[in-house]
C-alpha positions, 0 to 999 in steps of 0.5 A: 283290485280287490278292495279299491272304492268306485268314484265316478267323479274326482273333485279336485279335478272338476273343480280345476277344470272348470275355476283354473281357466276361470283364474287365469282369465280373472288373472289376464285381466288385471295385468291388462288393467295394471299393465296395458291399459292401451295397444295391441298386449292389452287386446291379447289379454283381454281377447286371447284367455277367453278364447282359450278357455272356451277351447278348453272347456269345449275339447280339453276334457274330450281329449284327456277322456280319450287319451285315457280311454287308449291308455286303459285299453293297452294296460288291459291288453298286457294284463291279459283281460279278454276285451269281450265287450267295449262300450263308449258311452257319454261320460263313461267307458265300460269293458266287460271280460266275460271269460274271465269275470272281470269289468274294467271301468272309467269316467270323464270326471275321473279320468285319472283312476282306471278300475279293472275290479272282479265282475263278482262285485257287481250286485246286479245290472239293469235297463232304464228306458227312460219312458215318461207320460202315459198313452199317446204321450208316452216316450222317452228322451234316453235309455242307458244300462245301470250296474250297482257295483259295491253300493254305486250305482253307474249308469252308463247312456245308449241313448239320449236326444234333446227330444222325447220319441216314440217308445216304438221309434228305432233310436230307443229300441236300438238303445234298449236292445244295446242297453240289454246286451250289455246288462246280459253280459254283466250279468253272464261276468258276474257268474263267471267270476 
């Protein structure tokens, strides 16, 4: 807990989840070729990996991220870590035990690997709110929190939208003010730990 090194992302995994549906499909093919060059097989191995495939990369990660995320949380309840705050964000899941000065840590590219490591690695935490442009043209397309933690930076989303709005909009205040409490209850861990 003490020592471990924070990796946001697993690249055997990565690259699994995306070439090893690739490889099957490359591999459904050529028996198709070889094998049913006509009839019904050669339409179910040319028709079925894809769709396969798509189903995978659109909802496999989504469930294994959450089946870990549950997983996570029971192992934390055993150990006692006081779940003060929980945050989902996009990628990312962040709880905090600000009684006890702990923050317990995964990532939808590392789904494999729970941290649950001493606030007091954390060097500092704060808020991004994404503006861009000046004047009128000034506004913001995401707002998230960052911690360092050990030299790695995370950043974990409130907010993000394919447009940018209004610094003043209530979807980016709503944002800050999330990313700011979390940033605060952090920062209150890390003296508690």
């Amino acid at each position: 807990m003490e020592t471990i090194k924070i990796k946001k992302i697993n690249i055997p995994y990565l690259l699994g989840y995306i070439f090893v549906p690739i490889l099957v499909c490359a591999l459904c093919f050529l028996l198709s070729y070889l094998f049913f060059p006509k009839g019904n097989m050669a339409v179910v191995l040319l028709m079925l990996p894809p769709f396969l495939t798509l189903m995978w990369w659109i909802f496999g990660g989504k469930l294994i991220f959450k089946k870990n995320q549950k997983e996570l949380e029971k192992e934390l309840d055993q150990m006692g870590f006081v779940r003060n705050h929980t945050f989902y964000g996009r990628g990312s899941m962040v709880v905090v035990d600000a009684q006890n000065g702990k923050i317990a840590l995964l990532f939808f590219w590392n789904p494999t690997q729970k941290y649950v490591l001493p606030a007091s690695r954390l060097k500092q935490a704060w808020v991004d709110d994404g503006e861009k442009g000046r004047g009128f043209m000034a506004g913001s397309s995401c707002v998230s929190f960052l911690m360092n933690i050990d030299g790695v930076t995370i950043r974990v989303y409130t907010f993000t939208s394919n447009q940018r709005w209004a610094m003043n909009s209530d979807y980016i205040l709503k944002g800050i003010a999330k990313a700011d409490m979390m940033a605060k209850i952090l920062m209150e861990a890390k003296n508690r730990a």
